[in-house]
C-alpha positions as CSV (number, residue, x, y, z in Angstrom):
1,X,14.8,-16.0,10.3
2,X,15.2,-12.2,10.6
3,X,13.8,-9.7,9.3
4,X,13.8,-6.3,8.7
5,X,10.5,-4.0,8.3
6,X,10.6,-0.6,7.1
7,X,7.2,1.2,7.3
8,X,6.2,-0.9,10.2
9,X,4.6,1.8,12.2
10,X,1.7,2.4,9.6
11,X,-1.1,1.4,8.9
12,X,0.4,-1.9,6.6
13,X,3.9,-2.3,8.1
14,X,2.1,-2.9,11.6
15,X,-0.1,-5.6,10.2
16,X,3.0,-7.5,8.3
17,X,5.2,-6.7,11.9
18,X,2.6,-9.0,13.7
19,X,1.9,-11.6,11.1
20,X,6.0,-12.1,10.5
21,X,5.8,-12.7,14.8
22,X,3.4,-14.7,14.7
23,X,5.4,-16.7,12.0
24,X,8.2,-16.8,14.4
25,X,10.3,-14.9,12.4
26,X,12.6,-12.3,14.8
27,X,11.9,-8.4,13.5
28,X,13.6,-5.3,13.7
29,X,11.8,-2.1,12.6
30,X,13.2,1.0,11.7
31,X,11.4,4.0,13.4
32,X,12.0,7.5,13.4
33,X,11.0,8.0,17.5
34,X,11.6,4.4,19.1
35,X,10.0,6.2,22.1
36,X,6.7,6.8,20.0
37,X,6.0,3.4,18.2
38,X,2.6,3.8,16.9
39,X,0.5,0.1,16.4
40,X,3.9,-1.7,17.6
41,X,3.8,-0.2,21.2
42,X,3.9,-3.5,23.5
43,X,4.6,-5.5,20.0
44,X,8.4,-8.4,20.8
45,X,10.1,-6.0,17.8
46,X,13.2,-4.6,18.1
47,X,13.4,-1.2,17.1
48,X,16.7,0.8,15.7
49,X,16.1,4.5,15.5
50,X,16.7,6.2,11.6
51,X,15.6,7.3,8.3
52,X,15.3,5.7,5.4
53,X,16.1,9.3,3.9
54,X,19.2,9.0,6.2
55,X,21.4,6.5,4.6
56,X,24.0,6.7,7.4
57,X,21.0,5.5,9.7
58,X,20.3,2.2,7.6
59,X,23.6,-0.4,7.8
60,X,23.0,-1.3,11.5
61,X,19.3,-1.9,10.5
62,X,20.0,-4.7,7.7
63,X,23.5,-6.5,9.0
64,X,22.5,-10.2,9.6
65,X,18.7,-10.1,8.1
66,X,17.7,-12.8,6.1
67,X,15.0,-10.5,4.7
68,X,14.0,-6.9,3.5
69,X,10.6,-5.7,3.9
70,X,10.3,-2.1,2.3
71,X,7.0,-0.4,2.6
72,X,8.1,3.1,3.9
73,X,6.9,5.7,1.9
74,X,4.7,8.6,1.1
75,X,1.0,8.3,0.0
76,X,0.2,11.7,0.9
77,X,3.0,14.7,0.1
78,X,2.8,18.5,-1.1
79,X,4.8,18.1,-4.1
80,X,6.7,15.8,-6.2
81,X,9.9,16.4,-5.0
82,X,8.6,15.1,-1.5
83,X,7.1,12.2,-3.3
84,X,10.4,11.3,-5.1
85,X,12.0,11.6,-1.5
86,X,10.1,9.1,0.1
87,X,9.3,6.7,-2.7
88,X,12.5,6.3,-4.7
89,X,15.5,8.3,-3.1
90,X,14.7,6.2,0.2
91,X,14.3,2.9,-2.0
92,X,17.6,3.8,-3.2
93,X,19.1,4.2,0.4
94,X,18.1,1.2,1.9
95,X,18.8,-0.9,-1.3
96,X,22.3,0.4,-1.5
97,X,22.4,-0.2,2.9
98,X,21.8,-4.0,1.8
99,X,24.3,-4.5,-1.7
100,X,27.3,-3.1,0.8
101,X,26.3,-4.7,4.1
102,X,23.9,-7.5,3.6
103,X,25.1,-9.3,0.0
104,X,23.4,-12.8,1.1
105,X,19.6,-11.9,1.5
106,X,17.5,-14.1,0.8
107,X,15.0,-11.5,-0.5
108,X,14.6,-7.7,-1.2
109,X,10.5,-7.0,-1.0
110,X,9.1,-3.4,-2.6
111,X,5.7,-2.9,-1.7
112,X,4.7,-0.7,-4.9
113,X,1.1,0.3,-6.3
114,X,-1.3,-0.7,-8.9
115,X,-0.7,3.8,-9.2
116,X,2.7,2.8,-10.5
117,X,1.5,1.0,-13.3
118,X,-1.5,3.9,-14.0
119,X,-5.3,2.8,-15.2
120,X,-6.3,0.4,-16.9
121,X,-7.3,2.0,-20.3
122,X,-10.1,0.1,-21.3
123,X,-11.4,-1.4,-18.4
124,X,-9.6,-4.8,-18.6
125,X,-7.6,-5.3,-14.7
126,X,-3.9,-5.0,-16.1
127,X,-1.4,-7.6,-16.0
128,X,2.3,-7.5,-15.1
129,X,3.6,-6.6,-19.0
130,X,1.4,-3.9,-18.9
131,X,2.5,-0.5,-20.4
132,X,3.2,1.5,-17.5
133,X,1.3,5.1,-17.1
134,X,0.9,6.2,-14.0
135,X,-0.8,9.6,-13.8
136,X,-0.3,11.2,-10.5
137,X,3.4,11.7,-8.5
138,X,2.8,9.1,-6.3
139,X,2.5,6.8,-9.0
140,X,5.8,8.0,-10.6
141,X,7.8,8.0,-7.9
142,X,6.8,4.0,-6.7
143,X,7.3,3.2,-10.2
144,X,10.5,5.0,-9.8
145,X,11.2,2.8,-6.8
146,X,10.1,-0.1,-8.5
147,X,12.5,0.7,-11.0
148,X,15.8,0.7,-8.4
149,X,14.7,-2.4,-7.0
150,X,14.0,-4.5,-10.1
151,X,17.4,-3.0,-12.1
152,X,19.4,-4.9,-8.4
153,X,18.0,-8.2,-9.3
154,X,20.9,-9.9,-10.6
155,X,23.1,-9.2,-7.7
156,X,19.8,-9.8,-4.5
157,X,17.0,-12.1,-5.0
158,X,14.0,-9.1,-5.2
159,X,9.9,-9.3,-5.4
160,X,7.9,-6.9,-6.0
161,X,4.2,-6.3,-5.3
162,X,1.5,-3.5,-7.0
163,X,-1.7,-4.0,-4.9
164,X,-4.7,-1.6,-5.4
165,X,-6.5,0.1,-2.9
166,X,-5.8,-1.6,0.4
167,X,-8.0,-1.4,3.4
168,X,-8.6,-2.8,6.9
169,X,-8.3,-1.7,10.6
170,X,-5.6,1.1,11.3
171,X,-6.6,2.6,7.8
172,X,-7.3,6.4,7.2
173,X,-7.2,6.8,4.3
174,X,-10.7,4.8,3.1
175,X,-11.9,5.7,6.6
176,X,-13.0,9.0,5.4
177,X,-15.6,7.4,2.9
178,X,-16.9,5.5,6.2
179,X,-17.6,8.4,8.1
180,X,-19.2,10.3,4.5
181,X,-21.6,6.7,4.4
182,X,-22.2,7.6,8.5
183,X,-23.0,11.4,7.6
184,X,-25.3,10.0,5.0
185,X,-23.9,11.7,1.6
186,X,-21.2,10.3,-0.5
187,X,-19.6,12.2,-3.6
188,X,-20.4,10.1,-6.9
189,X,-18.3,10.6,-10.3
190,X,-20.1,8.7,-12.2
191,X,-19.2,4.4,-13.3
192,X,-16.2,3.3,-11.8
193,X,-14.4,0.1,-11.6
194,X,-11.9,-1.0,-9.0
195,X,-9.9,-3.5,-7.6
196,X,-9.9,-3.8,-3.7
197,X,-7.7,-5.6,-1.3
198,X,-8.3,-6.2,2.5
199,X,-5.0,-5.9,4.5
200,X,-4.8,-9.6,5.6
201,X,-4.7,-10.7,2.6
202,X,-2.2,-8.3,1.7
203,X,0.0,-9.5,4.6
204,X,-0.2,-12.9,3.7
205,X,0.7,-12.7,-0.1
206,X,3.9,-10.5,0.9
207,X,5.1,-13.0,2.7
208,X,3.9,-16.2,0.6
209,X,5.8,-13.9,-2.1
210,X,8.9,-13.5,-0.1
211,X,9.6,-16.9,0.8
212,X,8.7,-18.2,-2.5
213,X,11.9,-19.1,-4.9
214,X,9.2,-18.5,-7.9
215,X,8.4,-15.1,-7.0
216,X,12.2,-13.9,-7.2
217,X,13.0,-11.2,-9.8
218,X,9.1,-10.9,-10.0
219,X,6.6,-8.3,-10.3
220,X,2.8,-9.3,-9.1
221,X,-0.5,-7.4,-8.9
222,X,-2.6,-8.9,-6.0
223,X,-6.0,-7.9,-5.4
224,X,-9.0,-9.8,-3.6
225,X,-10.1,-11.1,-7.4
226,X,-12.6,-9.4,-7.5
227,X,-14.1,-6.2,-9.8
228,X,-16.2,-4.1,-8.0
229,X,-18.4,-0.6,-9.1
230,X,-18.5,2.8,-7.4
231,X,-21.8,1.3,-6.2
232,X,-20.5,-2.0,-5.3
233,X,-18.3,0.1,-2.6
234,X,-20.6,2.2,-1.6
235,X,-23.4,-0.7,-0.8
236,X,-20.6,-2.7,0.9
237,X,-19.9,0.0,3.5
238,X,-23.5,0.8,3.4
239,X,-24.4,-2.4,5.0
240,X,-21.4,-2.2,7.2
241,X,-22.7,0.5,8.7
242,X,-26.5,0.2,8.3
243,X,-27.3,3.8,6.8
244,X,-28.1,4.3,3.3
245,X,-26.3,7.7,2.5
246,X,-27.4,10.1,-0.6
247,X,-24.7,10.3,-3.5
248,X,-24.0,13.3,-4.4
249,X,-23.0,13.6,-7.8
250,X,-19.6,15.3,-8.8
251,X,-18.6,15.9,-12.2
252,X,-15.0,14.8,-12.4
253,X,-14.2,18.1,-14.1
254,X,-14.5,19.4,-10.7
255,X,-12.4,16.9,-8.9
256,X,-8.8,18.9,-9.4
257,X,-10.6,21.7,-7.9
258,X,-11.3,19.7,-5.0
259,X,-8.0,18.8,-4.2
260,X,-7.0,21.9,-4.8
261,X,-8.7,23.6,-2.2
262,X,-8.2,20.5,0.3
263,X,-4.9,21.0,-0.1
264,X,-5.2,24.5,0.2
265,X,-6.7,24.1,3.6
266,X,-3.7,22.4,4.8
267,X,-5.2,18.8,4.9
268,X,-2.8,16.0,3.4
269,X,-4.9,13.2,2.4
270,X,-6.0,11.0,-0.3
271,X,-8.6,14.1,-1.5
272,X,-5.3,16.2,-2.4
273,X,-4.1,17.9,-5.7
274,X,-2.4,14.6,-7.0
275,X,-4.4,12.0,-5.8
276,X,-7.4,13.5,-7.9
277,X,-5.4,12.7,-10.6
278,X,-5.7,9.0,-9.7
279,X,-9.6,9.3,-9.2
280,X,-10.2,11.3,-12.2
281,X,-9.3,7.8,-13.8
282,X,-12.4,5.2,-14.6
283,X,-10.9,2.1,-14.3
284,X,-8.2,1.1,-11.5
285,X,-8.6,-3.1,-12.1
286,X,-5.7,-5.8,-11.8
287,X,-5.6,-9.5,-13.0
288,X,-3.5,-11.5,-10.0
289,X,-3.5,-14.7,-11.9
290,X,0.5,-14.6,-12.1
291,X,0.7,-14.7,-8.4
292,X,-2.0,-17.7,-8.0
293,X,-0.1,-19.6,-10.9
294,X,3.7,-18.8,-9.4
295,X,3.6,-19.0,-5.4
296,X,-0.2,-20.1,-4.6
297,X,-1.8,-16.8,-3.4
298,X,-5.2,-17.2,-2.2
299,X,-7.3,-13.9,-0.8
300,X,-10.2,-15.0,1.6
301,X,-12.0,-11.5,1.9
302,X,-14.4,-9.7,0.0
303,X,-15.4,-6.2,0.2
304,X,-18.3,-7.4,2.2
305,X,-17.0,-9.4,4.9
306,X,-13.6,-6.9,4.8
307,X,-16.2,-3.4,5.1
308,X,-17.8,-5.3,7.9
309,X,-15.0,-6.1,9.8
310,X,-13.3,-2.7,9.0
311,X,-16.5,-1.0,10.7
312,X,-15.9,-3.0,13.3
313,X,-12.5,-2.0,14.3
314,X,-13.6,1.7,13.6
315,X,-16.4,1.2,16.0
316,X,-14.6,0.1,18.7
317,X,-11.8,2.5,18.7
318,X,-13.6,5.3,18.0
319,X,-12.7,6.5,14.6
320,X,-16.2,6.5,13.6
């Protein structure tokens, strides 16, 4: 079987490179520098040099696959138009690169975000007929990718998946909040609740997903089933690490300010401008029954055991 992996330098992508491997399925990844391959240096993938903002770069890259793994895109941008750049006028480039030159897939995969589909209002995880409001650009632009993919599945077989925050080793994005626990103060806006997802677990449902005939034309939220509290996160990471930090308590009046001046100083990262406008929000919960019920998905990793071995990783390389 062969497949092709876009995104499969990051932090995600490089995780799902080495699980599809391991599989025994034959990968090609797209990469801007082939010379510079990030987590797949030394990984048995073959690597095509383009852009998925470069359609001319992209037919090469799908002719022959039996599968299409999309998870490129932009978490952290400077503006919406960047975000609509990476997120859906990419999504539209390689979707188009498969309806002209690779008509028999057997399946399209969009990795999307519980951002796409906004908060949950009320508290209640959201389900897949939710109302979608997402409130930052990230969350319109996947949503706008979501949107390509799903309106192409009458002519390819497509899935697509919303997890929630995802963490694991090769993350940087919840590593910050491990090195805050390590300096021994963490910010605190008051009661939370969120779903989490450790990146294994991730892996495994994309493909469970992919090679399920169920899950075509489908949209799924996965998460680890569990709801957790600000301080259910914090205490996790807390015992990961074995210091018990203050919390420092931020009114989330403040929080645009924040990312303001984060960005401000030049810093791209999940404490930007728009991604405040995701944390403002109390409730960020999803209900992955559907995807239990329709291809068998089964997360083994709790915040717990997933903070631990997250420390772990950061440990030994360094990052913390």
């Amino acid at each position: 079987m062969k497949a092709f992996v876009t995104g499969g330098t990051g932090f995600i992508g490089s995780h799902l490179v080495e699980t599809l491997i391991r599989q025994g399925f034959d990968v090609t990844c797209l990469v801007r520098n082939a010379a510079r391959p990030g987590y797949l240096d030394g990984v048995k993938a073959a690597m095509i040099t383009g852009d998925c903002t470069k359609p001319d770069s992209l037919p090469a890259a799908v002719k022959g696959c039996d599968y299409v793994f999309h998870l490129a895109g932009l978490t952290k941008a400077k503006n919406e138009e960047q975000f609509f750049t990476g997120n859906a006028f990419a999504t539209q480039n390689v979707l188009q690169a498969v309806l002209d030159h690779a008509p028999e897939l057997k399946r399209f995969f969009y990795l999307s975000s519980l951002a796409a589909a906004g908060p949950s209002p009320d508290g209640v995880p959201l389900k897949e007929d939710c109302e979608t409001h997402p409130v930052s650009a990230y969350g319109r632009t996947k949503l706008e990718g979501e949107k390509i993919v799903y309106e192409a599945r009458d002519k390819i077989p497509v899935t697509i998946i919303r997890p929630p925050a995802v963490y694991g080793p090769r993350d940087r994005d919840v590593l910050i909040f491990f090195k805050m626990v390590k300096r021994g103060v963490v910010p605190f806006w008051g009661k939370s609740l969120y779903s989490f997802l450790y990146v294994e677990d991730l892996v495994n449902g994309i493909i469970q997903s992919a090679l399920s005939e169920n899950a075509a034309g489908e949209i799924f939220f996965l998460s680890d089933g569990n709801i957790y509290t600000s301080d259910d996160i914090i205490n996790a990471i807390s015992g990961a690490l074995q210091r018990r930090p203050l919390k420092l308590n931020i009114p989330r009046a403040v929080m645009p300010m924040v990312g303001y001046l984060s960005q401000l100083a030049g810093h791209l990262s999940i404490i930007s401008s728009d991604r405040m406008k995701d944390i403002q929000h109390q409730y960020w919960v999803c209900d992955s029954a559907k995807s239990q019920s329709l291809f068998g998905y089964a997360p083994k990793v709790d915040i717990q055991k997933g903070a631990s071995w997250t420390a772990d990783w950061y440990r030994i390389n360094q990052w913390i």
